[in-house]
N, C-alpha and C positions, 0 to 999 in steps of 0.2 A: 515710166509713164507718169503723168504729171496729173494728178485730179484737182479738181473745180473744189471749191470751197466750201461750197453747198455741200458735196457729196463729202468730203471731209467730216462735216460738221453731223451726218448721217451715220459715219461707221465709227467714230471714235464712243458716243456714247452704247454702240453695240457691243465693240469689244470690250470695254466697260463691265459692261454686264454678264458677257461670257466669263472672265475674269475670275467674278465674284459668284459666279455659279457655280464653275470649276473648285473654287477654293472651299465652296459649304457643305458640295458633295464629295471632292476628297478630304475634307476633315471628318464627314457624316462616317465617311469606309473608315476610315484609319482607325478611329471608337472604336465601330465593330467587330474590325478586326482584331484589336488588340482585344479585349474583352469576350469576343467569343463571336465566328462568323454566321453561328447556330441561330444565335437570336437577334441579328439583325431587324428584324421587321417589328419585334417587341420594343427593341430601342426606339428604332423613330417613329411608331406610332405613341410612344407612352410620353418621348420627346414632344412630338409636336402635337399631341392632343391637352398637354397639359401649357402648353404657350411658351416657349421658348423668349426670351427677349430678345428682338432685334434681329431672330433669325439663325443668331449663331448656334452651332451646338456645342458650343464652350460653357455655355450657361446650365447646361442640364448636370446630374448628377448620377452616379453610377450608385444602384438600392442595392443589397442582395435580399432578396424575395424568397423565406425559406416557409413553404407549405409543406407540412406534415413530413421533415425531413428531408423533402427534394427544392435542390437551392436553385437559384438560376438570377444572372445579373440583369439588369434593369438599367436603361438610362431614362432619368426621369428631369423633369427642369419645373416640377411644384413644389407645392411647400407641406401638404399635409399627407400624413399615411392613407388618410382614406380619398384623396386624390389618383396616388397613386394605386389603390387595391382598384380606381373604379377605372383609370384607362389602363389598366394590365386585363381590363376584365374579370379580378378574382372576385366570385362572390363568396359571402361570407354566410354559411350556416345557421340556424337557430343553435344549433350543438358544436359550434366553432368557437375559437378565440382567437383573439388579434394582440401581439403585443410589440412596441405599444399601442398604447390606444391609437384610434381613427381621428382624434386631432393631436395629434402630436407632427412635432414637425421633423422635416426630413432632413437629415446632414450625409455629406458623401460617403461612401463605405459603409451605412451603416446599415443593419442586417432586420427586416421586417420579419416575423414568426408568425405564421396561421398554421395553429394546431384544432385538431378534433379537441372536444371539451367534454367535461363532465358535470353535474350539479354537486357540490358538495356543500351541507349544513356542518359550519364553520361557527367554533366556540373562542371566543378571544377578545381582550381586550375588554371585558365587560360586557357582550352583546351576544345576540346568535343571529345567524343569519347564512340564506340560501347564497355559494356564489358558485362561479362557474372557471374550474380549473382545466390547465389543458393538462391532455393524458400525456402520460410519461412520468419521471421522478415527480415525487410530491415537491419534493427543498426546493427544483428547479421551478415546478408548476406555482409555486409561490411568490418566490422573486418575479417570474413575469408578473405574475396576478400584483405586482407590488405590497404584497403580506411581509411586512420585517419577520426574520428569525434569527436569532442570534443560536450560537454555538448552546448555550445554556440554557434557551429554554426545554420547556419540557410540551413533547405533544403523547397525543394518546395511542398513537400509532409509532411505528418503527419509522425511523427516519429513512432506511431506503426504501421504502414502501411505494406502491406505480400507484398512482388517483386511480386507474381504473379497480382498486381493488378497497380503494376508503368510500365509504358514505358519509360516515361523521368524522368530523376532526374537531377536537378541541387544543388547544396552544393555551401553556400555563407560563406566564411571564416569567422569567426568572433578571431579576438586578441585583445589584449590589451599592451598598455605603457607606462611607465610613465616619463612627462617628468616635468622638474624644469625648472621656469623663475622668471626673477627680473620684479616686475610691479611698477608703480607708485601708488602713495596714495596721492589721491587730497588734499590740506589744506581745511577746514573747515572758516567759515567765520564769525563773532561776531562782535555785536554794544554795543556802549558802552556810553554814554548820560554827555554833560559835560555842566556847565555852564560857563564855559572856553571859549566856542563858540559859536555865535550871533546865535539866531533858524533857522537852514536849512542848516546850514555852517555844514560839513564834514572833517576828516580829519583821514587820515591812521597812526593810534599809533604802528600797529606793521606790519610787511609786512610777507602775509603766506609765507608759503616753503610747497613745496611736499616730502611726505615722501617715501618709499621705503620695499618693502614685499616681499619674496620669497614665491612665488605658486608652491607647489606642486600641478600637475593633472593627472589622469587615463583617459587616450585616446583611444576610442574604436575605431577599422578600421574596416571595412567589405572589404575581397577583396582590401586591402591595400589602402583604402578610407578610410579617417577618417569621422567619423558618426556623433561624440560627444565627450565633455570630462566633467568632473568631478574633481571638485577640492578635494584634500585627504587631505592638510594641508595650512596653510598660516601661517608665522612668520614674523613679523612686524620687519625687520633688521635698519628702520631709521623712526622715530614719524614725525609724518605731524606738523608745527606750524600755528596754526588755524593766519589767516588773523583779526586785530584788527580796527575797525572805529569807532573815535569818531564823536556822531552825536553832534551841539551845540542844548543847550535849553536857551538860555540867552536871556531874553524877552521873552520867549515862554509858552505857559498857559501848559504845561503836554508835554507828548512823548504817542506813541502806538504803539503797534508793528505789521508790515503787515503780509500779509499772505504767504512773503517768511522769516519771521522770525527777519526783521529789525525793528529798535527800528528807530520812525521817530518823530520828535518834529512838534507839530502846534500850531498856533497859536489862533486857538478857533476853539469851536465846537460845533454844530446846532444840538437839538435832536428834533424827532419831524416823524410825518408820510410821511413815503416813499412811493413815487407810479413809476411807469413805463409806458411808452409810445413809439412809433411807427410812422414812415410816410413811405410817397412814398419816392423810389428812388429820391435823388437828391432837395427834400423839403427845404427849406432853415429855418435857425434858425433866432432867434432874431437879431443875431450878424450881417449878411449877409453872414455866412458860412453853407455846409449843414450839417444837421439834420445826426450823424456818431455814432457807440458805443464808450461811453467814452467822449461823449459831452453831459449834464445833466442840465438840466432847474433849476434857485433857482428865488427867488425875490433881483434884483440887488441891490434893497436896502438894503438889509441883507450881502448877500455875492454879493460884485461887478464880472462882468463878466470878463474873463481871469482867475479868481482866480482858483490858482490849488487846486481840492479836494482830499481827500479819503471816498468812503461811504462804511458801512458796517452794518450791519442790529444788531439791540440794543442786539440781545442772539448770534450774529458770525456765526449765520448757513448762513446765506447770501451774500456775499460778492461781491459788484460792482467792488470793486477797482480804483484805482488812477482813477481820470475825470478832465474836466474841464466846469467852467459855460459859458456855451452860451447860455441859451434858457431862454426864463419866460415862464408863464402862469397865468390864472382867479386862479386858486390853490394854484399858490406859493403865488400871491400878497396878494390875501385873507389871509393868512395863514395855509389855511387845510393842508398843507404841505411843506415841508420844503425844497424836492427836488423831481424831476421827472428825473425818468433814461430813456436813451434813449437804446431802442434794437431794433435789424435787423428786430424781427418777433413775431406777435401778441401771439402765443402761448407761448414766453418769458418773456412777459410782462404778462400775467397769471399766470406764474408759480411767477412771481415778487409780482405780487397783491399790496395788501397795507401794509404794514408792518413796525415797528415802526424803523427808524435809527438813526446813529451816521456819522455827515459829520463833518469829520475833515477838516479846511481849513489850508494848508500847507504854502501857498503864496500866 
């Protein structure tokens, strides 16, 4: 059958339009479907309340909408969260939170959070002040709340702690820095034994110098207080020259070395059992002076008084150190011993006991 032109020019802009009907409405199903056939009427009202462009539903976007745990998809075609909270219909609580915020803009897939909320008086950053967390983990109630936290800082609460269980929180910074410095490097100091020079006589053969080291250190601040640091490296940029003295031993029976490491020459030496002894305050010795640590009784006929000693017990776990004689006693003259040490207090002279020594006489 053959139609008139007129009526041609009637049906073709109809089917036209059927066409493009059919095509908005099966793309509208085929979204919902795929998406979830549940919330079809959520989609195209949040779709076409928020303005679509041009009609399509290619233009809208798929939100996930998660309230207090329970998620549900969205097709929305705006641009800000709190567009979409107002055609889904969520209203939003005095004791709610939104993250993110209500102008923040929307991109596909991406996941809106409305939680129940708490007050929390929040310490950090230099300030105090009232804000409003959502309940669940605190770390996680943070990062919404966009509060930085780094691994390091320090809060006042336990880190898996629920906001419904904090009222105050305070967050103490914690950073790190590093910084470079030049330090000194003490010289070291060595004896060195010569017959070159009379026993006792001293003489500086090399003169130290300090040397010089670049310190690398990791500086930790709390709250822009520095707490601590740690050294990360040290390079030795100039050698320390150890300090050289010769000790003399000419005339002298041997050297020994003290117990800061010096090589000393004497002139003889007494071995023989060592004892320790005690007075009152203020006791006077043989000599007419008193009775002091570091003033040690011998037999003056042996070793004359003034003479400077060193005692040191025969295996080195002992060590009196440098003395000199002032005192006698029935022990030394007898001989049972060779020296008697003087200490401040009886339990010293205990731990002293009898023990066999070595009295070097230096002068």
């Amino acid at each position: 059958m053959s139609l008139s032109n007129d009526k041609k020019r009637l049906i073709q802009p109809f089917c036209a339009f059927s066409v493009m009907a059919l095509m908005v409405c099966s793309s509208l199903v085929s979204v919902a479907a795929a998406i979830g056939a549940g919330n079809t009427f959520e989609y195209a009202r949040a779709y076409s309340e928020a303005g679509a462009e041009d009609g399509r539903v290619a233009h809208a976007k798929t939100i996930v909408l998660d309230i207090n745990g329970v998620r549900k998809n969205v097709l929305f075609a705006g641009k800000t969260v709190g567009e979409l909270l107002r055609v889904t219909r969520t209203k939003i609580g005095a004791n709610q939170i939104v993250s993110p915020g209500l102008t923040a803009g929307v991109t596909p897939f991406m996941t809106v959070t409305v939680r129940d909320a708490k007050t929390v008086v929040l310490t950090a950053d230099g300030k105090t002040e009232k804000i409003k967390l959502a309940c669940g983990k605190l770390t996680e109630s943070l990062r919404m709340a966009g509060i930085p936290l780094s691994s390091e800082d320090i809060l006042s609460v336990p880190r898996d702690s629920r906001v419904e269980d904090v009222d105050r929180l305070t967050i103490r910074r914690v950073s790190y820095r590093q910084t470079v410095t030049n330090e000194t490097v003490p010289f070291g100091k060595k004896t060195e034994s010569t017959k070159q020079l009379a026993a006792g006589v001293t003489k500086i053969k090399t003169a130290g110098k300090n040397g010089q080291k670049t310190v690398t250190k990791r500086v930790k601040t709390i709250d822009g207080v520095q707490s601590g640091a740690a050294a990360v490296s040290e390079v030795i940029t100039k050698q320390p020259v150890d300090e050289v003295t010769l000790v003399g031993t000419k005339g002298a029976a041997g050297t020994f070395t003290d117990e800061a490491g010096k090589t000393v020459a004497y002139k003889e030496v007494f071995t023989g059992s060592g004892t320790a002894y005690t007075a009152e305050p203020g006791a006077l010795t043989a000599t007419g002076v008193a009775a002091y640590r570091g003033g040690v009784a011998v037999d003056p006929d042996r070793i004359p008084y003034g003479s400077k000693l060193y005692v040191v017990s025969a295996d080195g776990s002992v060590i009196y150190g440098y003395c000199t004689a002032v005192d006698t006693g029935g022990a030394l003259e007898d001989g049972s011993a060779v020296v008697d040490c003087f200490y401040d207090t009886y339990d010293e002279c205990i731990q002293f006991g009898r023990r066999d020594v070595n009295v070097y006489v230096i002068a």
